[in-house]
C-alpha positions in Angstrom: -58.4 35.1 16.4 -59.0 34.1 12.9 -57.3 35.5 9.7 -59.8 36.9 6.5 -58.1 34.3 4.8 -58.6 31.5 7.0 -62.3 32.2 7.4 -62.7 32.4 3.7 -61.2 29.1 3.4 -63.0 27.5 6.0 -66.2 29.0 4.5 -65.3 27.3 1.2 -65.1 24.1 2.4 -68.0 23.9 4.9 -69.5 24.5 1.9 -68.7 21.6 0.4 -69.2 19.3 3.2 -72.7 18.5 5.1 -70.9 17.5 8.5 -68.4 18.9 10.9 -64.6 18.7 9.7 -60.9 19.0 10.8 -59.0 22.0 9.2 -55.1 21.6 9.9 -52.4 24.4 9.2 -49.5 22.3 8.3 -47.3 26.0 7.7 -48.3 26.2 11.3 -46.3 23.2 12.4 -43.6 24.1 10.6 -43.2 27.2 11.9 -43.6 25.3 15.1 -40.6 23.0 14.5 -38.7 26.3 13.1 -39.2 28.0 16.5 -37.6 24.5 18.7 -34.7 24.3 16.0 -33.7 27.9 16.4 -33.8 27.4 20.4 -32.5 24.2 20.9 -28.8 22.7 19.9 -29.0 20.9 16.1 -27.6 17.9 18.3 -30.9 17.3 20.6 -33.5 15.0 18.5 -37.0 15.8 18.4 -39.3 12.6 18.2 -42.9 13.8 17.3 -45.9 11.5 19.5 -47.9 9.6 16.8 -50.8 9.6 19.4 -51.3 13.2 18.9 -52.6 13.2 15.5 -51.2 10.2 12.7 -52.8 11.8 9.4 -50.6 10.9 7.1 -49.5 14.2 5.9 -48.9 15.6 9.1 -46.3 12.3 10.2 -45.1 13.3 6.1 -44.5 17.0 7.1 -42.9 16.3 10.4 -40.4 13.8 8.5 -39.6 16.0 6.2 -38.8 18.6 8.6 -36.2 16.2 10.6 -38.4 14.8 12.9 -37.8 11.0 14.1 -41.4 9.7 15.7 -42.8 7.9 18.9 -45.7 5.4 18.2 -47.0 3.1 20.2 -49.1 0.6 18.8 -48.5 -1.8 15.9 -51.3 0.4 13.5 -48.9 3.5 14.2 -45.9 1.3 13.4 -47.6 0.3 10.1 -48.6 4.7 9.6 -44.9 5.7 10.7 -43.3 3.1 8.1 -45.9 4.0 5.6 -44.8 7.7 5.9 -41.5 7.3 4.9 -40.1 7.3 8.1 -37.0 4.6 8.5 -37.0 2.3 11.0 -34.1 3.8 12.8 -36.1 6.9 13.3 -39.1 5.4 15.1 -39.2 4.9 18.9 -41.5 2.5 20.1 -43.0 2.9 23.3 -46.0 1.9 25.5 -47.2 -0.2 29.2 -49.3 -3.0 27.3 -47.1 -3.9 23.9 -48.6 -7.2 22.6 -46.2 -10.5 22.1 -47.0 -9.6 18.3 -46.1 -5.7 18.7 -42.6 -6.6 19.6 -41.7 -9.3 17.9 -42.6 -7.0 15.0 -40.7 -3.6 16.3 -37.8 -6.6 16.5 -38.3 -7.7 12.9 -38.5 -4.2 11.5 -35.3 -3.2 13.8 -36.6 0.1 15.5 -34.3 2.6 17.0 -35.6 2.1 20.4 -37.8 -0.5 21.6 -38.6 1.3 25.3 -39.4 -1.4 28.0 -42.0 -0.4 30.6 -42.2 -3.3 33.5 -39.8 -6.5 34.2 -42.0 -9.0 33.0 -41.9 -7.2 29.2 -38.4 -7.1 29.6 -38.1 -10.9 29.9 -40.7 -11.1 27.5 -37.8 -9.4 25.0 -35.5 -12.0 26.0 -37.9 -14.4 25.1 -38.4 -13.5 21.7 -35.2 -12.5 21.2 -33.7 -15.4 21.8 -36.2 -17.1 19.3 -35.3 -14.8 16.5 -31.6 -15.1 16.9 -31.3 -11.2 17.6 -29.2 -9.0 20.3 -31.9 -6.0 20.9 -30.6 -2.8 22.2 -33.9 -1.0 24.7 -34.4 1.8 26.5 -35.5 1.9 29.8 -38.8 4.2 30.7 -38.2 4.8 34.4 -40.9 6.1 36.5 -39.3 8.9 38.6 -39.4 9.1 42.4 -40.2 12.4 42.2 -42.0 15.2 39.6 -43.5 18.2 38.6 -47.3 18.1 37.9 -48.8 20.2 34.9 -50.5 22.2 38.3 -47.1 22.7 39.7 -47.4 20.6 43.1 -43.8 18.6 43.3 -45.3 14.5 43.5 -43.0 11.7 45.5 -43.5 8.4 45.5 -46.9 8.4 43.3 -47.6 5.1 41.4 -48.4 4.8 37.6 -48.9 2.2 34.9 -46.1 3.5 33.2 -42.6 2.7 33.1 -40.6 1.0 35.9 -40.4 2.7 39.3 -37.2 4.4 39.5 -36.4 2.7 43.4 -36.6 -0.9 40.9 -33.6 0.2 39.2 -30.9 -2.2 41.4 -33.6 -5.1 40.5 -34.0 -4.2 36.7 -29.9 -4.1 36.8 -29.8 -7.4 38.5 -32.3 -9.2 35.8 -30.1 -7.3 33.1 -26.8 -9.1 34.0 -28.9 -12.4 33.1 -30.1 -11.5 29.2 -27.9 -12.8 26.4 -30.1 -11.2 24.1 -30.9 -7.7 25.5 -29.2 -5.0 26.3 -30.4 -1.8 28.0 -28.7 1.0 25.7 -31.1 3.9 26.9 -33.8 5.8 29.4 -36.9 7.3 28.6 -38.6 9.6 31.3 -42.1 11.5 30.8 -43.6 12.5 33.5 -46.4 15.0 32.6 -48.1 16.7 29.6 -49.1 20.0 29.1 -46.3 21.7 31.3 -46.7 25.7 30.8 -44.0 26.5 33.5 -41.0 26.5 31.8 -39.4 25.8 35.3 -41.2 22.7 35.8 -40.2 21.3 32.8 -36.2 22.2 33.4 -37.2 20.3 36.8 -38.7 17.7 35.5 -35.7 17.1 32.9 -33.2 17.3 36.0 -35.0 14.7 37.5 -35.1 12.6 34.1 -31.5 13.4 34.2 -30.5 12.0 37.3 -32.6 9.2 36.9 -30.8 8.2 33.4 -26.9 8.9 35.6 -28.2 6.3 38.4 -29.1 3.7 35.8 -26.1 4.2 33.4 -23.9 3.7 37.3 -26.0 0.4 38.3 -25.7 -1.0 35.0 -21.9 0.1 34.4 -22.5 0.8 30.7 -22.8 4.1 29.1 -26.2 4.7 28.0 -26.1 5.8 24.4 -29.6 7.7 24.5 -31.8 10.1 26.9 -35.1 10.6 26.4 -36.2 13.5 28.7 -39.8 13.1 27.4 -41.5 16.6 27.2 -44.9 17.6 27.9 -44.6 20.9 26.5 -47.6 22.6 27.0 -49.8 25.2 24.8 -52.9 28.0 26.5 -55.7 26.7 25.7 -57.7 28.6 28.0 -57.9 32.5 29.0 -55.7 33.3 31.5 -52.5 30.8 30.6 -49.5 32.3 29.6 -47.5 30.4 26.6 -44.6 28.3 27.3 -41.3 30.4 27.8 -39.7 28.6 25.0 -36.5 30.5 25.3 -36.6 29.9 29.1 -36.4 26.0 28.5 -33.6 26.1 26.1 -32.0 27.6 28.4 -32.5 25.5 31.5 -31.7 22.6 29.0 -28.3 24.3 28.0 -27.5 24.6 31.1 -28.2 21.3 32.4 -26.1 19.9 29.6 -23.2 22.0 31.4 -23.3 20.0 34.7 -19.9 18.3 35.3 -22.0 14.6 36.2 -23.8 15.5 32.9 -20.3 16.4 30.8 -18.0 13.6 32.5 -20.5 10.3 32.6 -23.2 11.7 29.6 -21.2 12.9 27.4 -21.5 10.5 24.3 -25.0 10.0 25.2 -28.0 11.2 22.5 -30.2 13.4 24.2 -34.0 13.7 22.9 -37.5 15.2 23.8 -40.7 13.6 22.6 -43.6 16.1 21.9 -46.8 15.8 20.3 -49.2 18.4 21.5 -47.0 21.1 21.3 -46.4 20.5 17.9 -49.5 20.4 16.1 -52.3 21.5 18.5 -52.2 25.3 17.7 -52.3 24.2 14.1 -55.7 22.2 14.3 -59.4 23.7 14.4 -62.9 21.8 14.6 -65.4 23.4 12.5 -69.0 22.2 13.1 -72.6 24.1 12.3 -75.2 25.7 13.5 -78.2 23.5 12.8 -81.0 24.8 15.6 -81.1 27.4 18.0 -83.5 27.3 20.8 -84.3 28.2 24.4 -84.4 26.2 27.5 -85.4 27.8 31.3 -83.5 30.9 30.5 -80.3 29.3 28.5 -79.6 30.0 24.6 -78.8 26.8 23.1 -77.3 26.4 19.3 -77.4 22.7 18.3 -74.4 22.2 16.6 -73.7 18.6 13.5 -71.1 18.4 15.0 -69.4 17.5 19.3 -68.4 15.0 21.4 -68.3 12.2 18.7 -66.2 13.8 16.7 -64.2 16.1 19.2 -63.9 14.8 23.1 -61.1 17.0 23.9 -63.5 20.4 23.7 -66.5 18.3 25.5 -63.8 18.9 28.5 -62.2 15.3 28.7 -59.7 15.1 30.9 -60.6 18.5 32.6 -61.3 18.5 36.7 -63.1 21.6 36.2 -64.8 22.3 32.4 -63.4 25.0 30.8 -64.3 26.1 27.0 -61.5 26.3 24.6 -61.1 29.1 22.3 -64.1 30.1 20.0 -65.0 31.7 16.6 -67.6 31.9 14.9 -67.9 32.5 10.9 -71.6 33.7 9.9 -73.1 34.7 6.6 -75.2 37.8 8.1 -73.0 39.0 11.1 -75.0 40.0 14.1 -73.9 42.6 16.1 -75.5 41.5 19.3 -74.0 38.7 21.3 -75.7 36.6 24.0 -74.3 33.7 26.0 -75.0 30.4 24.5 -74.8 27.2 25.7 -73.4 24.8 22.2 -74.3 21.9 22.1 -73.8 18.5 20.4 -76.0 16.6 17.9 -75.5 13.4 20.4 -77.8 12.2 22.8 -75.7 12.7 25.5 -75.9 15.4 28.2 -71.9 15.9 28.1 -72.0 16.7 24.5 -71.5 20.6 25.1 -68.6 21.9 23.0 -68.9 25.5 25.5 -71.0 26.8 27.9 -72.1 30.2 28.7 -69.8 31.5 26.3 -70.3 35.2 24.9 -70.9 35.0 20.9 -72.6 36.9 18.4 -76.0 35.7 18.0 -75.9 32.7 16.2 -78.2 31.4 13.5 -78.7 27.9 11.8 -76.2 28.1 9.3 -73.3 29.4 11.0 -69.9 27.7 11.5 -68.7 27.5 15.0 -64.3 27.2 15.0 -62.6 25.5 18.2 -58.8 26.2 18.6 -55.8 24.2 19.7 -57.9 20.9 18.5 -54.8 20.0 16.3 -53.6 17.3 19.0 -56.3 14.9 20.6 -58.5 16.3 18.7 -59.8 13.4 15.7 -58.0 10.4 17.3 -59.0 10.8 20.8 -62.9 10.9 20.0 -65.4 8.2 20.1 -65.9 7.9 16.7 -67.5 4.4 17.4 -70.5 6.4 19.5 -74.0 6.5 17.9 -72.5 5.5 14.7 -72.4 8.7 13.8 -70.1 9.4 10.8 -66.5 10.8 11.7 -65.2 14.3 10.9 -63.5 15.0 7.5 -60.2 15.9 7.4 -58.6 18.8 5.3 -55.3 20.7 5.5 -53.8 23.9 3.5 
């Protein structure tokens, strides 16, 4: 739950401001990032996901902290490079890159421009050869098989991204053709949100084994790894965290495979995370403008909900489930009831929880949702009723 301190400061700025807000922790990430850099080896690079959250002090404070980044569109180029962050710290990735987004990543000379089907790889080549430039990519490869986020072990299950990992002796046969790109690297993400720290070993053996059969069919040594991630964080009651010290060890281990040591060895390994690395650092902090009854249910109305924070409306949930709750109030009730909170929208998804226990509320109150540091602002329908978007503050 909530610190005195944090509830004071949230107080004070509710205050200040007439609609819902963002309130962002940004010692919280860097304890984060201190907990992965004591685990893992100073040698494995962590790229942080733009698409999680790109406030520009939050892609500042993971620079500063060692980060490189993953972006993947030409406005998150533009926010990377305006940052600070170098072009040979920014991965570009992403199934639908414009003919403008990479001749741009080309121009500025990313790190890694990842390529996600045939045709964009001869698309490269194209462009390339226009601008006079030998381009070093990586290669997202779709694996034949992986671990789901529910643990179920998948085979041969199609996606939009990346190449599939049986198209490998095709992409190496259309790779012997470029003059003017060269396959230098794989990048493999499978699922997000992985809370098994076994799953995520397993899905980082299979990212593995995928990179070795590339690296053999191409007869180069691949220079980078990208095991993607998908590091996941409890939002709900009942989930365990991730065993952090579990994975770095699965990791370390892995590393120690003679294939790994004798044909990987001078290759870069990296993991790519966003949620995991600002989620628990992020709260949405809307108010209590009405409460009311309805055929038995509590309702409090709330300025602020799906507009302005989709994730908690249960996007991208099978089954709804409310994230963690506070509530700051001037006059604390003792009692509780279960209330229903709901949106300002006129929309019957815009519930931010249902039947959840709370004091009783009154118009006025602040209602806090956790983990909303990730997917929280940039993954809302800000465009929806017009309604004005959240503020953003950070401490």
């Amino acid at each position: 739950m909530m610190s005195t301190e944090l509830q004071a400061e949230i107080a004070t700025l509710a205050s200040q401001t007439e609609g819902p807000f963002y309130f962002y922790s940004l010692s919280g990430i860097q304890q984060t990032w201190q907990r992965l850099r004591e685990r893992f080896p100073s040698d494995l690079e962590i790229l942080y996901s733009a698409k999680a959250n790109s406030h520009p002090e939050i892609l500042k404070t993971l620079l500063t902290l060692g980060a490189a980044v993953d972006v993947a569109s030409l406005g998150e180029l533009n926010a990377a490079r305006d940052a600070g962050f170098t072009a040979k710290r920014i991965e570009f990735t992403g199934p639908g890159k414009t003919p403008s987004e990479l001749r741009a990543a080309i121009e500025v000379g990313v790190d890694t421009l990842v390529v996600e089907s045939i045709q964009e790889l001869e698309l490269i080549e194209s462009i390339a050869s226009q601008l006079g430039k030998l381009v070093s990519v990586s290669l997202r490869i779709h694996p034949a098989r992986y671990i789901t986020n529910s643990g179920r072990l998948l085979e041969g299950e199609p996606s939009q991204f990346g190449i599939d990992e049986d198209l490998l002796p095709t992409v190496a046969a259309i790779h012997k053709s470029c003059q003017h790109v060269q396959i230098r690297g794989t990048h493999t993400h499978s699922q997000s949100n992985v809370l098994s720290a076994d799953d995520v070993i397993q899905n980082f053996t299979f990212a593995l084994e995928a990179a070795l059969r590339l690296q053999r069919l191409l007869g180069v040594k691949l220079e980078t790894v990208n095991l993607g991630g998908g590091f996941g964080i409890p939002y709900f009651d009942g989930h365990a965290p991730l065993d952090l010290t579990r994975v770095g060890d699965g990791f370390d281990a892995l590393k120690r495979r003679t294939d790994m040591q004798s044909e990987l060895a001078s290759a870069r390994f990296r993991i790519e995370l966003g949620r995991y690395l600002v989620a628990e650092s992020g709260f949405f902090v809307t108010k209590v403008l009405y409460t009311k009854e309805s055929q038995g249910k509590h309702y409090a109305i709330l300025n602020g909900g799906f507009t302005q924070c989709q994730l908690a409306c249960g996007a991208g949930q099978v089954i709804r489930r409310n994230f963690q709750i506070s509530v700051i109030q001037k006059t604390v009730s003792a009692n509780t009831r279960r209330t229903q909170l709901a949106g300002p929208s006129c929309y019957s998804q815009d519930i931010i929880a249902s039947d959840v226990g709370l004091p009783t509320l009154s118009p006025g109150d602040l209602v806090c949702v956790h983990n909303v540091g990730a997917y929280g602002y940039s993954f809302s329908p800000v465009g929806f009723l017009r309604q004005a978007p959240a503020a953003e503050y950070l401490v």
